[in-house]
Biopython code that builds the backbone (N, CA, C, O; Angstrom):
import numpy as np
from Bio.PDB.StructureBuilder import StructureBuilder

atoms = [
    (1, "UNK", "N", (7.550, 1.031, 11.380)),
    (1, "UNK", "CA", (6.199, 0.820, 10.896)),
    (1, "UNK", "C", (6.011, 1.508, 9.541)),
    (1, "UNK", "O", (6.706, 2.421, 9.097)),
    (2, "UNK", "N", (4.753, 0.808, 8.844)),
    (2, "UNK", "CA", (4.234, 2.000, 7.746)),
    (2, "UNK", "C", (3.886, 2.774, 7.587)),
    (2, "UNK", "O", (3.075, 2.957, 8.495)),
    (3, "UNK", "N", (3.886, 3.640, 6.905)),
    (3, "UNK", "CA", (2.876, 4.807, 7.140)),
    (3, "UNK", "C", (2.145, 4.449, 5.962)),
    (3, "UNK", "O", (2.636, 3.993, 4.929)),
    (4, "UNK", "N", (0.334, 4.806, 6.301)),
    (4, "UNK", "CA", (-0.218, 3.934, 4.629)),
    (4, "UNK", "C", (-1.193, 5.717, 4.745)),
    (4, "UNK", "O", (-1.544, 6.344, 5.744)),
    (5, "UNK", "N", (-1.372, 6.064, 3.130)),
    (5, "UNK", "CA", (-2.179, 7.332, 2.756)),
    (5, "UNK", "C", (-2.711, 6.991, 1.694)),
    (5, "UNK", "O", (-2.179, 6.295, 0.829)),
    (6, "UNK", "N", (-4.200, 7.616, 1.658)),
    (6, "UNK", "CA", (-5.357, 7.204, 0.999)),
    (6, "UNK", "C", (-5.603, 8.611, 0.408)),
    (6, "UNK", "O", (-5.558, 9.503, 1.255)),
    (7, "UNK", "N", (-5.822, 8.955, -0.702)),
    (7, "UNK", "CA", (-6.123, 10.125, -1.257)),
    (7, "UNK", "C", (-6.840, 9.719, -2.605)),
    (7, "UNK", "O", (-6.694, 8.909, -3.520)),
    (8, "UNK", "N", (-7.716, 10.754, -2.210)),
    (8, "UNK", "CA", (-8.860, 10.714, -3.421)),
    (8, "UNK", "C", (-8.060, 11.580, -4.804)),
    (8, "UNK", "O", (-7.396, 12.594, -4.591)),
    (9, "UNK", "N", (-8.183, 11.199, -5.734)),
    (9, "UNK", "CA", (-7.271, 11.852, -7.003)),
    (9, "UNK", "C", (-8.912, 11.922, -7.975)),
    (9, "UNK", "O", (-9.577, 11.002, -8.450)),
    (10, "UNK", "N", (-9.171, 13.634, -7.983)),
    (10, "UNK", "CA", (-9.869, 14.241, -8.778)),
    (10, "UNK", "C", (-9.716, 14.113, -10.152)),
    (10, "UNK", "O", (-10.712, 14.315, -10.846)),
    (11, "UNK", "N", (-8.352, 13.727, -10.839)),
    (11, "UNK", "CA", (-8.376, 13.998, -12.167)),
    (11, "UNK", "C", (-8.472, 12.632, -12.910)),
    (11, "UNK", "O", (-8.622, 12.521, -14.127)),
    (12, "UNK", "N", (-8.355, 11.497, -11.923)),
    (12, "UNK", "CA", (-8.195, 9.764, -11.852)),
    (12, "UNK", "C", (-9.600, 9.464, -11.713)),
    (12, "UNK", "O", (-10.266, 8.779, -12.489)),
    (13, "UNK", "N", (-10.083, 10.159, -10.426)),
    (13, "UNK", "CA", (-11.503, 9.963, -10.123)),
    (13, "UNK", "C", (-11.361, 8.375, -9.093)),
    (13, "UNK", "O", (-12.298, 7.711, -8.650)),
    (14, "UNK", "N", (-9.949, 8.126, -8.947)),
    (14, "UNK", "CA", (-9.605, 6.903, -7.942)),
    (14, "UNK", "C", (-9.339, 7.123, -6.728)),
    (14, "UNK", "O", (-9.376, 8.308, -6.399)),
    (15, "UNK", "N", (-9.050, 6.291, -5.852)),
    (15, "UNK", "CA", (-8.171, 6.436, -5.005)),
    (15, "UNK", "C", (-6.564, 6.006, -5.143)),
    (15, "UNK", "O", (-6.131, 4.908, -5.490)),
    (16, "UNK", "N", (-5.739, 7.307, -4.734)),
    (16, "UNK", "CA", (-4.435, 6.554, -4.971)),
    (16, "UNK", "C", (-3.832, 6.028, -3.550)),
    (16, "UNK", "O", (-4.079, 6.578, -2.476)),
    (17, "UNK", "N", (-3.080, 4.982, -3.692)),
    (17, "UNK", "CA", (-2.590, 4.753, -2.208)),
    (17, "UNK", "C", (-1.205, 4.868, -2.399)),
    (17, "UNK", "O", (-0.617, 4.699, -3.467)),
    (18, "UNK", "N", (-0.421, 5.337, -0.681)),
    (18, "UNK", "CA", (0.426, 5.989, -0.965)),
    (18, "UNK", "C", (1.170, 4.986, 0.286)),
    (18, "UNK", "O", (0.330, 4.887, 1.181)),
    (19, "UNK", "N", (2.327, 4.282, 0.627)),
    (19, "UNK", "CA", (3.165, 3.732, 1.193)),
    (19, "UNK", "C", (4.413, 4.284, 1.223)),
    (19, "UNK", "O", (5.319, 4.339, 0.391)),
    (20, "UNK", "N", (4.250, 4.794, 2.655)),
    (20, "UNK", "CA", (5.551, 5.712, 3.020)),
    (20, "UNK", "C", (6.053, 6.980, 2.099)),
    (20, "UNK", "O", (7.113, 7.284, 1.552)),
    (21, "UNK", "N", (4.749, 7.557, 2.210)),
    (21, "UNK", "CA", (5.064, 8.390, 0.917)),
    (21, "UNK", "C", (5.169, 8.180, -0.169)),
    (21, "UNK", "O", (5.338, 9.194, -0.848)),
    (22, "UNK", "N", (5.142, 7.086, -0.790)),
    (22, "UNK", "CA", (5.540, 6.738, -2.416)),
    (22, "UNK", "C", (4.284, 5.876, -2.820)),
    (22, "UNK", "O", (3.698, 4.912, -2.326)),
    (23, "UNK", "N", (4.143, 6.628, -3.893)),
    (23, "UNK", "CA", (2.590, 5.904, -4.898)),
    (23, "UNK", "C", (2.643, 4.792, -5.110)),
    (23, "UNK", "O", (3.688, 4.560, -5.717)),
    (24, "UNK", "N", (1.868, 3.605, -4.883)),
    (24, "UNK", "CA", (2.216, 2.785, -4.951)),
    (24, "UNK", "C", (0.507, 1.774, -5.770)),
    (24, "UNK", "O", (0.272, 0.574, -5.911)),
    (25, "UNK", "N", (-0.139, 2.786, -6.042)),
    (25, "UNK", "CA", (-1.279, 2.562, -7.212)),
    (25, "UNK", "C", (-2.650, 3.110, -6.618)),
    (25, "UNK", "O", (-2.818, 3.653, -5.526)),
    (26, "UNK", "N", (-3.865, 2.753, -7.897)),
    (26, "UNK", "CA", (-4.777, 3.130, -7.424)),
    (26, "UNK", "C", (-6.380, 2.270, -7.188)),
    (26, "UNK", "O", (-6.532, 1.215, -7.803)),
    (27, "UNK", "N", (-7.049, 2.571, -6.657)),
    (27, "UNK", "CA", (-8.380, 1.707, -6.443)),
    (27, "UNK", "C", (-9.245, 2.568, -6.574)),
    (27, "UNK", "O", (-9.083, 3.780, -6.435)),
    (28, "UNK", "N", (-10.427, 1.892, -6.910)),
    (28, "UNK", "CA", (-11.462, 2.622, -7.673)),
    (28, "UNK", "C", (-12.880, 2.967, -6.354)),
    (28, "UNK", "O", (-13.974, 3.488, -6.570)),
    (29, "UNK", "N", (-12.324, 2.457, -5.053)),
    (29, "UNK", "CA", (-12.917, 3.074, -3.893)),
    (29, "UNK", "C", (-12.078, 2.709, -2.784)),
    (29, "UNK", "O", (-11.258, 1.805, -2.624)),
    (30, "UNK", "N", (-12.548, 3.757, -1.973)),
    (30, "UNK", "CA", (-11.640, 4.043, -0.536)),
    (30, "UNK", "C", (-11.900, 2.913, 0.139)),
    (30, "UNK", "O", (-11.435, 3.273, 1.220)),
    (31, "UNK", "N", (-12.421, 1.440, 0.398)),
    (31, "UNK", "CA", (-12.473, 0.522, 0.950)),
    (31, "UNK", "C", (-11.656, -0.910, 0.203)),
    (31, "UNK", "O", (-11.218, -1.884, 0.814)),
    (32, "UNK", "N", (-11.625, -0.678, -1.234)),
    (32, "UNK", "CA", (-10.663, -1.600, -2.097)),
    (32, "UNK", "C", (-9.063, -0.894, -1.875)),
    (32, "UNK", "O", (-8.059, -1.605, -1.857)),
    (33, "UNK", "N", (-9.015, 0.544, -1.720)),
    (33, "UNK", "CA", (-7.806, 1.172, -1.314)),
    (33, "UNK", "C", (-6.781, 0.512, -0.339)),
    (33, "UNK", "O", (-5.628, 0.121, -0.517)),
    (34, "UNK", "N", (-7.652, 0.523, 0.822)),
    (34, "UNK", "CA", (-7.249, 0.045, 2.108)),
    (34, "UNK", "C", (-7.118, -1.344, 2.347)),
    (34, "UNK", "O", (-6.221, -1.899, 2.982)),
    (35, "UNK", "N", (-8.215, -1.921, 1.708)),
    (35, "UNK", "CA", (-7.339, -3.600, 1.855)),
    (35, "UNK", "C", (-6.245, -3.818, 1.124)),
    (35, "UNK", "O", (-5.292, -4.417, 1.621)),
    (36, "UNK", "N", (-6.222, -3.348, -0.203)),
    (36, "UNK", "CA", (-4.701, -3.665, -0.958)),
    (36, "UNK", "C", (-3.542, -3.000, -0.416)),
    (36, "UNK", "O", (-2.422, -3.406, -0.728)),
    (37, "UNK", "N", (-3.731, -1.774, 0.560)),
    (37, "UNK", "CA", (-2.636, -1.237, 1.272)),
    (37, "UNK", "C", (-2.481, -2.283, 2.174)),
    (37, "UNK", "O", (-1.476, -2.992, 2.128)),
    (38, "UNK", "N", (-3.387, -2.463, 3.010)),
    (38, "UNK", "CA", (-3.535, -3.760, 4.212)),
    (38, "UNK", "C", (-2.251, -5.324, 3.881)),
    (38, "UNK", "O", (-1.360, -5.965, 4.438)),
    (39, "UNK", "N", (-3.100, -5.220, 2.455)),
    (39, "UNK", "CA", (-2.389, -6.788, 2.145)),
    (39, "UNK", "C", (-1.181, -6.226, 1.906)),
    (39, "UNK", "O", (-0.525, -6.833, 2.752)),
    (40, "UNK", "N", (-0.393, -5.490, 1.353)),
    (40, "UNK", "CA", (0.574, -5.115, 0.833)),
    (40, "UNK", "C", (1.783, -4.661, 1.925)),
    (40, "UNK", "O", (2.999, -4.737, 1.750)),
    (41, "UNK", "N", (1.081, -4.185, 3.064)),
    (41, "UNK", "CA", (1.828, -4.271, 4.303)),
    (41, "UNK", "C", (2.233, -5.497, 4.995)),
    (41, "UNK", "O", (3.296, -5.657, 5.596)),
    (42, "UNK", "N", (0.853, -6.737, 4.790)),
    (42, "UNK", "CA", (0.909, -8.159, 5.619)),
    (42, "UNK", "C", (1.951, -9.023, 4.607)),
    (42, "UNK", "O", (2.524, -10.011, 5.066)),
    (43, "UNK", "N", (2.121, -8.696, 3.520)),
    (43, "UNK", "CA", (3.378, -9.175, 2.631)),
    (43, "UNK", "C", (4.996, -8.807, 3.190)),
    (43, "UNK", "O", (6.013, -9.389, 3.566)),
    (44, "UNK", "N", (4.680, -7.983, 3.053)),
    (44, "UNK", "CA", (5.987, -6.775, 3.241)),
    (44, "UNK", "C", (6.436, -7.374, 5.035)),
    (44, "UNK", "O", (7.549, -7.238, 5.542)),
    (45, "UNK", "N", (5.692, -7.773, 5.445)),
    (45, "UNK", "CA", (6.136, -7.839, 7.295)),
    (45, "UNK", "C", (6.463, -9.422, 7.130)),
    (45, "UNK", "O", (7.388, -10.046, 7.650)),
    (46, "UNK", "N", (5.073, -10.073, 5.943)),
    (46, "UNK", "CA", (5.581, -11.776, 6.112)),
    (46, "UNK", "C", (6.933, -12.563, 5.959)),
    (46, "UNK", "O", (7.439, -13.492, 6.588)),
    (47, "UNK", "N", (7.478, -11.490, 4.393)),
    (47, "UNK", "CA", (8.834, -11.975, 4.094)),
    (47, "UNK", "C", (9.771, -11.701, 5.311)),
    (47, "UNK", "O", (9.512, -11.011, 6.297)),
    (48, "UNK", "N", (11.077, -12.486, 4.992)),
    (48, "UNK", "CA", (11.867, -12.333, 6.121)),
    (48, "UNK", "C", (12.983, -11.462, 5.161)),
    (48, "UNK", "O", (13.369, -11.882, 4.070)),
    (49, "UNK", "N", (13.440, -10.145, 5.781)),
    (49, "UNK", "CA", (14.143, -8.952, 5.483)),
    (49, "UNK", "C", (15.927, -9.202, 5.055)),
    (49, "UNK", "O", (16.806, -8.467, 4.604)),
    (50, "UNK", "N", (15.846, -10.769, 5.516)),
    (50, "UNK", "CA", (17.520, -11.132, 5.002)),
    (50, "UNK", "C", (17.437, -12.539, 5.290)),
    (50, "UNK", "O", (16.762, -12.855, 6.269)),
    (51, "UNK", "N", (18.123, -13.644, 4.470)),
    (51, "UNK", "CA", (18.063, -14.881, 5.359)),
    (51, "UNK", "C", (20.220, -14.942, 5.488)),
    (51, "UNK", "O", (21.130, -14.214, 5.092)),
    (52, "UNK", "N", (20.140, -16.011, 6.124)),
    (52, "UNK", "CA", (21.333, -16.065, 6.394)),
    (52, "UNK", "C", (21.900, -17.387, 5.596)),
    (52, "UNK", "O", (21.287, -18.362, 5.160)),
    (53, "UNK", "N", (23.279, -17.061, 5.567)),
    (53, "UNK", "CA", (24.120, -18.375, 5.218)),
    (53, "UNK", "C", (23.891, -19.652, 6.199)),
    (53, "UNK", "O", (24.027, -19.728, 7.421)),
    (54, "UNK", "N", (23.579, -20.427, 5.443)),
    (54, "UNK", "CA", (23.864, -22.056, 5.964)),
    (54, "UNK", "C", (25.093, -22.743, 5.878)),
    (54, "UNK", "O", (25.180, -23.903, 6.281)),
]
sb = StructureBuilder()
sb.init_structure("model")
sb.init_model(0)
sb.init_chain("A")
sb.init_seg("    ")
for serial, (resi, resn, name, xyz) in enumerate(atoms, 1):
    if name == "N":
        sb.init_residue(resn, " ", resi, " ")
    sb.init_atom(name, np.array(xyz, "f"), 0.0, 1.0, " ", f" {name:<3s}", serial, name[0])
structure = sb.get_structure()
């Protein structure tokens, strides 16, 4: 699974979001945060992780 982290960044004045530990950008509120983490997870699970030879 993911791990998804939401942190408020004082010197940004954003939210940064954080995927598995690694920054992965920022939103300008904690509810735009979380859906682009959201979608960014429902991507990440949609692709398929290898396809195979035909």
């Amino acid at each position: 699974m993911y791990r998804k982290m939401i942190v408020y960044d004082r010197k940004t004045r954003d939210f940064a979001m954080y995927l598995n530990g690694e920054l992965v950008g920022y939103a300008p509120t904690y509810l735009e945060a979380e859906a682009a983490l959201n979608q960014l997870v429902y991507e990440l699970l949609s692709k398929p992780a290898f396809q195979t030879a035909a």
